[in-house]
C-alpha positions in Angstrom: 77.6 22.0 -28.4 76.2 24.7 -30.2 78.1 28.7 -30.0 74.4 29.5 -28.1 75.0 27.0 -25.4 78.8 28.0 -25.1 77.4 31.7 -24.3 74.7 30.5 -22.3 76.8 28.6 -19.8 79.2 31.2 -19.8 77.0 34.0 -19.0 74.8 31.6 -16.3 78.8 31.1 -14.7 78.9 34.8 -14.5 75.5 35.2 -13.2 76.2 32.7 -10.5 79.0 34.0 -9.4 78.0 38.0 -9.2 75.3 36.7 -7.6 77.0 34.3 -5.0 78.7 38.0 -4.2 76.3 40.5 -3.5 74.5 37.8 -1.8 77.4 36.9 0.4 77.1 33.1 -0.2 79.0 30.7 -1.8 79.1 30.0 -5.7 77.9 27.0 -4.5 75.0 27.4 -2.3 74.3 30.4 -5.2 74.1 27.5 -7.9 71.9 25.2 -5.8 69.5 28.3 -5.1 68.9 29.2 -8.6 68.9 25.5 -9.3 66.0 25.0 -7.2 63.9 28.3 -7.1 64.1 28.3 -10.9 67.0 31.4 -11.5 68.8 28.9 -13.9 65.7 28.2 -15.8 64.8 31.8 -16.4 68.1 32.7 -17.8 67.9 29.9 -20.2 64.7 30.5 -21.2 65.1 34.6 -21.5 68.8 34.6 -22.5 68.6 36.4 -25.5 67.0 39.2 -23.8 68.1 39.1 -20.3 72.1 38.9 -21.6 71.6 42.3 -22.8 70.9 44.0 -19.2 73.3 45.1 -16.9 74.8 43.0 -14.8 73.2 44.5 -11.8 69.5 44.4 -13.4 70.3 40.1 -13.8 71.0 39.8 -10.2 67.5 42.1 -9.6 65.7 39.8 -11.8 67.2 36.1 -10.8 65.9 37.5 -7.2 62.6 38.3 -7.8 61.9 35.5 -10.0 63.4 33.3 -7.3 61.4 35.2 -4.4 58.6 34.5 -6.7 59.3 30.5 -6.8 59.6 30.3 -2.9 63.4 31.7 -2.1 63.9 33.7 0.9 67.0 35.4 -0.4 66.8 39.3 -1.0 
């Protein structure tokens, strides 16, 4: 595995789990929404810019771009 993946999946646990929070679901119902309104996707493919954003401006941008793929979530 290559030191990007490591950080990747590191920083998509993180992202998960913040966002599990200020949602007020579970990790797991968090991981199975980004999973399927595409969250998981866009971190992977903008990692390099997106890892470099607060925390806070993540979470803004995993819900739009998941409100944008069909997720009811705010």
């Amino acid at each position: 595995m290559s030191e990007r993946e490591i950080k990747l999946i590191d920083y998509m646990v993180i992202c998960i789990s913040e966002f599990a929070k200020k949602k007020g679901i579970s990790k797991k119902d968090a991981y199975n929404y980004l999973k399927e309104f595409k969250g998981l996707e866009f971190l992977d493919e903008c990692y390099e810019a997106e890892h470099t954003v607060s925390l806070n401006d993540a979470i803004e941008d995993l819900t739009g771009i998941c409100k944008g793929n069909g997720g009811t979530i705010e």
